[in-house]
C-alpha positions as CSV (number, residue, x, y, z in Angstrom):
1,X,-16.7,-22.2,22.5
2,X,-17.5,-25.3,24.5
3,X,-14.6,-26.5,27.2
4,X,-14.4,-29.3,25.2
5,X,-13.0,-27.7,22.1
6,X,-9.6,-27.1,21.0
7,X,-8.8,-23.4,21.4
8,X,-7.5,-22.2,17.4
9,X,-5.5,-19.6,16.6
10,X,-4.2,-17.9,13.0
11,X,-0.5,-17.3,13.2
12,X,-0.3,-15.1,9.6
13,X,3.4,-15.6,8.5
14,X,5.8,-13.4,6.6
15,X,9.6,-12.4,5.6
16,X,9.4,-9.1,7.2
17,X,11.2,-5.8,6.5
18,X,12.7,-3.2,8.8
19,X,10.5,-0.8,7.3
20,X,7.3,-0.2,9.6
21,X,4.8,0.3,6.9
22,X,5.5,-3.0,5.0
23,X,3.9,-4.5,8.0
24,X,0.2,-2.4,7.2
25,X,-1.4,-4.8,5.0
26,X,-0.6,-7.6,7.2
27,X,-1.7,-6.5,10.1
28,X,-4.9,-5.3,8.0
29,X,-5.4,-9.2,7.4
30,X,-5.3,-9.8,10.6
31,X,-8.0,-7.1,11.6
32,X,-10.2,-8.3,9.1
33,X,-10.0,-11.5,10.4
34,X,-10.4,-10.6,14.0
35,X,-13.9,-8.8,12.7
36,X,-14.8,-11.7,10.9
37,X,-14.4,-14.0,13.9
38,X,-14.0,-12.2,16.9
39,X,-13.6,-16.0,18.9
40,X,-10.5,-17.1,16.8
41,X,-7.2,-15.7,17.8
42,X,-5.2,-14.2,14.7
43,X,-1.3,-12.8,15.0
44,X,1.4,-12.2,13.1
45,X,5.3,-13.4,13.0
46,X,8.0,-13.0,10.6
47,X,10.9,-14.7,9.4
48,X,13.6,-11.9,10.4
49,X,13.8,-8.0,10.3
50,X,10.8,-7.9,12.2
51,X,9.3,-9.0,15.5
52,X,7.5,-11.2,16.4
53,X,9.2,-14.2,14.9
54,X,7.4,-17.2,14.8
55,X,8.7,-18.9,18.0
56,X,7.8,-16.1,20.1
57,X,4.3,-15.6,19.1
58,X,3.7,-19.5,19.3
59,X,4.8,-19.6,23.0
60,X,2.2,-16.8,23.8
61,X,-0.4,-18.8,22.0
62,X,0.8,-22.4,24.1
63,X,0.7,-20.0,27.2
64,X,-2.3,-18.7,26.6
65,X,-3.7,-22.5,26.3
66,X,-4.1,-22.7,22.5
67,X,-4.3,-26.6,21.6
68,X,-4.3,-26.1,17.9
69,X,-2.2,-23.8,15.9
70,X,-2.7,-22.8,12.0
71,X,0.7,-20.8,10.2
72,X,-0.3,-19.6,7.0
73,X,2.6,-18.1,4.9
74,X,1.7,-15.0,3.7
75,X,4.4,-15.3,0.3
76,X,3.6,-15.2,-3.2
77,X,6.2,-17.2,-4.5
78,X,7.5,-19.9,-2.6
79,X,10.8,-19.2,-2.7
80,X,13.4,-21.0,-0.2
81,X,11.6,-19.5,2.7
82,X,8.3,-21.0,2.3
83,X,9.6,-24.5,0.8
84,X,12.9,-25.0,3.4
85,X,13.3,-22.4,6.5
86,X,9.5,-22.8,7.3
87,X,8.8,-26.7,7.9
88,X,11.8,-26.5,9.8
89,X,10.4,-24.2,12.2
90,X,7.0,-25.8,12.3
91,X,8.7,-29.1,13.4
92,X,10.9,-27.5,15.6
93,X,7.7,-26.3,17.2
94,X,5.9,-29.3,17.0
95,X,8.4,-30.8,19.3
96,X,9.0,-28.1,21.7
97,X,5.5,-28.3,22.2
98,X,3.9,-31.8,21.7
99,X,0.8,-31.0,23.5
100,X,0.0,-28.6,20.6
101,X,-1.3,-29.5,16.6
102,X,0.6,-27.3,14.6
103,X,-1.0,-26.9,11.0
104,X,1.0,-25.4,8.1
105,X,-0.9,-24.0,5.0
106,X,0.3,-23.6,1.7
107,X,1.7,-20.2,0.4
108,X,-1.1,-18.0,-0.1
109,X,0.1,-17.5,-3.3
110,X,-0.4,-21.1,-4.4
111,X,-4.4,-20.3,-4.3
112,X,-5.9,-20.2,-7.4
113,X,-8.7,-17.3,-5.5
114,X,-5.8,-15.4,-5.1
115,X,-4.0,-15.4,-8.4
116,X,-7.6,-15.0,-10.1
117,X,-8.1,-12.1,-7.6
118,X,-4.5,-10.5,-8.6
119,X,-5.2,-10.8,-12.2
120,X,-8.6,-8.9,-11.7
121,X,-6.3,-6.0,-9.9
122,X,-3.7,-6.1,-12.5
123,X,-6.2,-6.2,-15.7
124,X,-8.5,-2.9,-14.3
């Protein structure tokens, strides 16, 4: 990475759960990303029941100089979650830290490589 381009980094985003296995397969995401591009910074952050919550792991990423910021929801269904609580907290980011592009990605459960992939599971 050149000094001239925008540091990235993959903030994975879910509901969370107080129990400490539902956060495996997340943080297995995350790992396999990390292998996959060991330059690009990948965390996760959840809604509530869990920590870190989004705001938290943002501020590590501004601190750490991050200039561009992707959240991808980690939901199937986009529920009230994905559609109202989350914009809300992207633009409350956005303008506690200007300086920053925050990017928010559609539900992974709105990609069609997905639902194709989960058919595939569910029909073997």
């Amino acid at each position: 990475m050149t000094s001239f381009e925008p540091q990235r980094a993959v903030v994975l985003f879910a509901h969370g759960s107080r129990d400490p296995l539902w956060h495996k397969p997340m943080e297995a995401v995350a790992a396999h990303m990390a292998v996959g591009d060991p330059d690009l910074s990948v965390r996760c952050a959840y809604l509530e029941l869990s920590q870190p919550d989004l705001a938290t792991v943002c501020l590590e990423l501004v601190e750490a100089r991050t200039t561009r910021i992707v959240v991808v929801p980690m939901f199937l269904g986009v529920g009230r979650h994905a559609r109202e609580d989350l914009p809300v907290l992207v633009e409350e980011l956005r303008a506690q830290h200007p300086q920053v592009v925050f990017e928010l990605k559609p539900a992974v459960g709105e990609d069609v490589r997905l639902v194709e992939l989960l058919a595939r599971i569910a029909a073997e």
